[in-house]
Each structure stands twice: as structure tokens, then as C-alpha cells.
N, C-alpha and C positions, 0 to 999 in steps of 0.2 A: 226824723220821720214822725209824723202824726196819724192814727189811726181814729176814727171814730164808725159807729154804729148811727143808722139812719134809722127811727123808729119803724116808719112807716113803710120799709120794705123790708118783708120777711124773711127774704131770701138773703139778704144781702148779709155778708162777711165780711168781717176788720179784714182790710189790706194792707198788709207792710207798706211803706212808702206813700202811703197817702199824706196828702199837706193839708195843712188848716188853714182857710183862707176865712179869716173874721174867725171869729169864737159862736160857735153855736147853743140854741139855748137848750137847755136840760130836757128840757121837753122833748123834744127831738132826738134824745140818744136812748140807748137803754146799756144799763150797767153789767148783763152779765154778759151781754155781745161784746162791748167795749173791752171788759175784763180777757177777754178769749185772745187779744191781741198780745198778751205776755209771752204766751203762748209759742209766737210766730211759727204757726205751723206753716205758711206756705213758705218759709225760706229755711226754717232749718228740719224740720219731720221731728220724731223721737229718738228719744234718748237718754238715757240715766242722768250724765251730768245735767244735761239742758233741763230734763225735766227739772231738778234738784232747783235750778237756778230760776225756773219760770216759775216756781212753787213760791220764792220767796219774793218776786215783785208780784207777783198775786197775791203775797196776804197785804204786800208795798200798800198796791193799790187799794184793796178793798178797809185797808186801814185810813187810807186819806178818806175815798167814799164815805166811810159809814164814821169818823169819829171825826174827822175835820169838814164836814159841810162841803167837800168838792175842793177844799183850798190845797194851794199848792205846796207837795211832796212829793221830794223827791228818794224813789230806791236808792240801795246800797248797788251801787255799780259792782259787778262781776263778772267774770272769765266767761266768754259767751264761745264754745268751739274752741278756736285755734289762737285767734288772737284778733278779737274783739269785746268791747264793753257795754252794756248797756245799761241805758239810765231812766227808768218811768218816772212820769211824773202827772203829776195830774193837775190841769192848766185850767179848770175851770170845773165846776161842778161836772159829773160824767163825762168828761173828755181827759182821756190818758195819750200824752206825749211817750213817743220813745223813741230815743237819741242814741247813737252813736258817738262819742267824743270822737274828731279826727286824731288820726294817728299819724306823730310826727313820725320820719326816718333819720337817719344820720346816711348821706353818699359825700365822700369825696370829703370831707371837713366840714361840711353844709346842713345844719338841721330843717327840715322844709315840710309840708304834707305830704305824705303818701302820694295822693294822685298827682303831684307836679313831679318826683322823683323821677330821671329819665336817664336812661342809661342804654349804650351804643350797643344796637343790633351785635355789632363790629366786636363787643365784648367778650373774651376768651372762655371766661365763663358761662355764655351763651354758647357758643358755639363749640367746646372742648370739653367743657366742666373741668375747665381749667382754670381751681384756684382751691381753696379751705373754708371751713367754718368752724365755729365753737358756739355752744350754748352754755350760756352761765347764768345761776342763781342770783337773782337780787332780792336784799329786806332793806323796808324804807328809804332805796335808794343809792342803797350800798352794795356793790358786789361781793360776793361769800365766795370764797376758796378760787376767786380769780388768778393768781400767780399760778398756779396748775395749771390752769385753763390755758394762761399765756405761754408757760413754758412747753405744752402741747403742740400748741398752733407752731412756738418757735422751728420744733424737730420737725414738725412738717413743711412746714417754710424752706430750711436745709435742705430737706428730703425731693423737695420738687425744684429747688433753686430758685426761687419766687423774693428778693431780696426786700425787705418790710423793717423796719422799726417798730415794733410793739408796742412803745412803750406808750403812747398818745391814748392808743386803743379804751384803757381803762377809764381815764378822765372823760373822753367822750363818749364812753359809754353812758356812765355814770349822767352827766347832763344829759343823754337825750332820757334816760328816766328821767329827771326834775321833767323837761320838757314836757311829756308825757304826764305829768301831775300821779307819777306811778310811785308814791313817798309816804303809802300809809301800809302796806303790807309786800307781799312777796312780788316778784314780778321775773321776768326772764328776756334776757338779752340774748338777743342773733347777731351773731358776725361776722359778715364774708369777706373776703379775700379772695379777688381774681386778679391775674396776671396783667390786666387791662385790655384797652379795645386797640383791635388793629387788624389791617387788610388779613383774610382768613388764608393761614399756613400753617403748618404744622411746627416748623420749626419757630423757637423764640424770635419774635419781634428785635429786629436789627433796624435801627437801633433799637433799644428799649424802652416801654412808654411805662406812664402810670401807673401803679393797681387801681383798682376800684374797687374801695373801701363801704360797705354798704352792714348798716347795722338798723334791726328793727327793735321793739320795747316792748311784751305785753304783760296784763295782769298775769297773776298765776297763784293755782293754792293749791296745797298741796292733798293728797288725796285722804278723802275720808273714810274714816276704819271702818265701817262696813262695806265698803269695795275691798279693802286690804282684807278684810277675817273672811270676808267671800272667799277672796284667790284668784287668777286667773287662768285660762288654760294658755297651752301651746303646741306647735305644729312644726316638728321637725322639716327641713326642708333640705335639696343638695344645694353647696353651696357652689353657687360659678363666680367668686367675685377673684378682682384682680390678686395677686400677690404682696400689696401691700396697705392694709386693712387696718394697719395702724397707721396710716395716713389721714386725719380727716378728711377729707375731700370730698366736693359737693356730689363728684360722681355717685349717686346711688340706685341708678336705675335698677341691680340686683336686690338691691334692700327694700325699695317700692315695688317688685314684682314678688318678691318674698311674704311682703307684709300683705300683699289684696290675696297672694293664698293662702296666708292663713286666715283671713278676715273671711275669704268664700269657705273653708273649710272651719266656722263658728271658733275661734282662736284669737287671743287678745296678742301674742305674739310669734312671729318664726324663727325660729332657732335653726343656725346656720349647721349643717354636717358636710365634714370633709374627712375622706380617708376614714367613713365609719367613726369618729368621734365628734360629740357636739362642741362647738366653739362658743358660741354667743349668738345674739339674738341680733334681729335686722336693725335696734336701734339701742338695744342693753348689752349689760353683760350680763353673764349665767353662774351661777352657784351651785352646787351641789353640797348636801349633808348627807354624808354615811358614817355610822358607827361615832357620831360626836364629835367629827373630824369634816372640815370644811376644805371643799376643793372646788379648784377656776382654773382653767384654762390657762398656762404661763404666758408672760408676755412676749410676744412676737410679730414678726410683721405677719401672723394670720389673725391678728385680733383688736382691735381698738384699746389701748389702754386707758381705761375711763377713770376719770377725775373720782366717781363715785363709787368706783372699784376699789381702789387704792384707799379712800378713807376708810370702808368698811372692812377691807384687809387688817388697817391699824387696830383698828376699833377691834376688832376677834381676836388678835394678839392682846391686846391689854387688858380680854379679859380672858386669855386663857385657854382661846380654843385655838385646836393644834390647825395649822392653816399647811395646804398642801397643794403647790402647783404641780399638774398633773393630768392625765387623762386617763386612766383606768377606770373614776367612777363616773367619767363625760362620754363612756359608749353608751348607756344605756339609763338617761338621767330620771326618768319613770320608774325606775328599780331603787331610787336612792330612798331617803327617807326622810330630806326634805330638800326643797330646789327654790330659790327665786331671785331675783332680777335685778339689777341695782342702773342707775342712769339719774342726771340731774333732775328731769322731769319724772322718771318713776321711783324714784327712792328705792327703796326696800321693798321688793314685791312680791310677795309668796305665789309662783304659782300650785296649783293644787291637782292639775292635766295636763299632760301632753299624750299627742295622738290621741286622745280616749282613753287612755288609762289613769286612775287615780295616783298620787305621788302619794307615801304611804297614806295615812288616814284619809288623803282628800280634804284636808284642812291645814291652814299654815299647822309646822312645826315650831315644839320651843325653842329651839335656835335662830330660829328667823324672827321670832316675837323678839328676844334677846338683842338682835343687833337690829332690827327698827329702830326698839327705843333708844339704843345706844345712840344709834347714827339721826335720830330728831332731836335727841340730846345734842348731840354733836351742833345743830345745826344752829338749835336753842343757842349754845355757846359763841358759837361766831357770831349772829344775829345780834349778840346781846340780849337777848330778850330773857 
């Protein structure tokens, strides 16, 4: 996508999606219209991360402008939302490119572009949400604490009778990052697992057909300690999900209708209550600190047992702190005295609110400062780095 500024209309604003058709001359643009295109406000609005990230192809660009003569540079590609990258460049004196890299998928054994990826109405997972997923970490290309990840997916594979060989899963993962050119920092791999397509029934497909295997690849970084020493809040909610919650499964419509009320009631997550104690969060799990003594939810089929649960479980044993499954301090986790959130994509997250009330100080606690660094250590350690 090519954006440019037309001097001579005042009115006129960088469009996402506009093409460059010839190269126009200098004259004709003006640089801090052009510049505003980093921006993309008419496709993505505001936002903390975005801004962060339009901050730094804006100094990209006005670095090529003012120190390179217009000549071509390109930004440092970054996590743009959910899973897109973008790339300024600047392709001629006052004319800034910005590109999306296609994004490959992995369906079926097949790495291909996104938009040719096609997959059957007919598919159980369309139509049932009938299948699994796993999210896993990748550095330079390598997946981190994958064998958890797999042996997760496996118990829920058992659990729904969905019959699957795992074992392929990691290596193509692994290529469709190479694929992805996603080999110089962190990134994160999706992986689904449906039952496959077939005339719509309830009952398993007689005979039995395919899964369809569908895995997608994006940038990812982890989050910056002034989000983390901010905090986030949260928003109790009832829970109505099915009875067995330590299944992945892509079913999450209670987890999406959990997450937009906490999001309409100003809350970065919902925290699921059942039978008056909190369980966990629409996509984490949940921590409690009382009295210097760390408590989570036991594992059961009311809770996801997360891959990032279980290391930070390790990691508070090896240094010490008394670790207690339990629910006496998960009635009322606003009383405790420190609480936050653990998941591949949120690490270690101190919240600092729920409902509106402050978790003691209203600022991370030193227990949770404590097993961050442990668990970025941790992470450092796999990584290699």
C-alpha cells in the first residue's frame, strides 16, 4: 500500500490503500501530510500499542526525509494489532510506502497465502466448534516450552476423541515461521485442529474423514514495563461456560461475550465466578498473594491448565514461596494483596483493579515483580539468549 499527499489540495488526507502509479515529483507532496500516513488512522483509530509502534516509523520516516535526501528506508517491521506487520519506506524523496508482508498459513500440510487458504463451509469447526487450539511461543524460529503445549492439545484430543498424530505439528510449525521470514525475534504460532468437513450432523462423521489442520504465524513482543508497573484492571463476571474448561477448544463464545463486558465496563480482563469463587480469566489464569503465600485455582476440568501457569508454579517453588491450590483467597481476590495473570501472550501481569477497587497499594506487588523476572529469566533461558 502506497500513501501520498497532493500539495495542491488542502483538504486532502493520506489514504491507506492508495497505489502509486509512476513516482511523483517532491513538489507535489508535502512531508508532514505524507508523514500522518504512519499513523493509519482511518483503519486502525487509537491506541497505546499502535501509537507506540506509529511513533517509531515516524521517527523511520522523518530519519530517511531529513538525513537521507528521500532515499530509500526501510522501518523496523512490527506487531501491528493482532497479527499484522508493517514496513515504511520511503521510495522517493516525500513519498512513504507501506507494505504489509503477505502472510503465509500452514492448511492441511500446504503452506500457501492467507487469501488463497480455503477451507469447507462443510467444516465441523465452522459449524460445531468442533476441534482444539494451542498458542505457542516462538524465538528466532524456535518454539519455547512446545512439548506442554503438545501434551495439552494431546489430553484434549483423548478427551473429545478427535484421533491426531502431533508429532508433524512442531516441525511445521516451525517452517511456516522460516516461511514468514519471522527469525529475528519472538513470534507466536496458532494451531487448529477440527474434526474435518462433512454433510452437517451431530453425530461423528461415519465414516471418518480428515482433520483440518490450520496453523497461522505472527510477530509478537513481549510487553513493555510501563504497561506492566501501570497494571491492569478487572471485571468479575458469572461464569456460564461448559464443564469442561480444561479442554482447549475453539468453542469460546462465553470467553468473547465475557471479554466485550469487561472491555464495555473499562477492564483489560474478565475473570470467570462460579459458585462465588474466582476461577480464571476469559483467556489467563489468575493468581492470588496473601500473607506471602501464593494461591490458583487447582487444576480441574473447571479451568484451563496453562502451560504459563505451571512454569510460574515451578519457578515460586524454587524460590521458596509457599504455593497453595485452593479457593478460600479466590472469593474475594480484591482483598488479597497481590493478584495477576499469567498466559503465553500475557506473561506475568500484575493486575492492580478489579470491579473498581484497588488490589492492595494499586500497584504491582513484590511477589509479582519477583516471578516476572524469574519467569523472563526463564524465558531468556530457553531462548538462549
Amino acid at each position: 500500500m502506497v500513501a501520498r499527499g497532493v500539495g495542491g489540495d488542502a483538504a486532502r488526507r493520506p489514504l491507506v490503500g492508495e497505489r502509486l502509479h509512476g513516482v511523483a515529483r517532491p513538489a507535489q507532496l508535502e512531508r508532514p501530510r505524507l508523514l500522518q500516513v504512519l499513523a493509519l488512522e482511518e483503519q486502525l483509530g487509537a491506541g497505546g500499542a499502535v501509537e507506540r509502534l506509529v511513533a517509531q516509523h515516524r521517527r523511520a520516516a522523518h530519519q530517511a526525509l531529513d538525513t537521507r535526501g528521500g532515499g530509500a528506508h526501510v522501518g523496523e517491521g512490527g506487531q501491528l494489532g493482532h497479527d499484522c506487520r508493517i514496513v515504511a519506506q520511503v521510495v522517493h524523496p516525500g513519498v512513504v510506502a507501506v507494505s504489509q508482508p503477505r502472510m503465509l498459513v500452514h492448511l492441511d500440510g500446504a503452506v500457501l497465502p492467507l487469501e488463497q487458504a480455503r477451507i469447507s463451509p462443510q467444516d465441523r469447526g465452522f459449524l460445531f466448534a468442533d476441534g482444539l487450539y494451542e498458542v505457542g511461543l516462538a524465538w528466532r524460529g524456535r518454539l519455547l516450552l512446545w512439548p506442554e503445549h503438545e501434551r495439552r492439545m494431546q489430553a484434549g484430543l483423548r478427551a473429545i476423541r478427535l484421533p491426531l498424530d502431533t508429532a508433524p505439528l512442531a516441525r511445521a510449525g516451525e517452517e511456516l515461521l522460516r516461511a514468514n521470514g519471522l527469525l529475528a525475534g519472538f513470534a507466536v504460532l496458532y494451531v487448529q485442529v477440527t474434526r474435518g468437513a462433512a454433510p452437517r450432523a451431530h453425530g461423528f462423521p461415519e465414516p471418518a474423514v480428515p482433520p483440518t489442520v490450520y496453523m497461522t504465524a505472527r510477530p509478537h513482543r513481549l510487553h513493555e514495563e510501563a504497561f506492566v508497573e501501570a497494571g491492569v484492571s478487572a471485571a468479575r463476571v458469572p461464569d456460564p461456560r461448559w464443564a469442561r474448561c480444561d479442554v482447549k477448544s475453539t468453542a469460546l463464545l462465553a470467553n468473547v461475550l465475557a471479554q466485550q463486558q469487561a472491555h464495555e465496563a473499562g477492564a483489560w480482563e474478565a475473570l470467570f465466578v462460579r459458585d462465588g469463587v474466582t476461577l480464571e480469566g476469559s483467556h489467563t489464569n489468575l493468581f492470588v498473594v496473601r500473607g506471602g503465600e501464593l494461591w490458583t485455582y487447582p487444576p480441574c476440568n473447571y479451568v484451563l491448565e496453562g502451560v504459563t501457569r505451571n512454569v510460574v508454579l515451578a519457578l515460586a517453588r524454587d524460590l521458596g514461596i509457599v504455593v497453595r491450590d485452593g479457593v478460600e483467597a479466590l472469593v474475594d481476590p480484591a482483598a488479597a494483596d497481590e493478584v495477576f495473570l499469567t498466559g503465553t501472550t500475557t506473561e506475568v501481569l500484575p493486575v492492580v483493579r478489579i470491579d473498581g477497587r484497588d488490589v492492595g497499594l494499586g500497584a504491582p506487588g513484590p511477589l509479582t515483580r519477583r516471578l516476572r523476572a524469574a519467569y523472563l529469566a526463564r524465558l531468556d533461558e530457553l531462548a538462549g539468549r
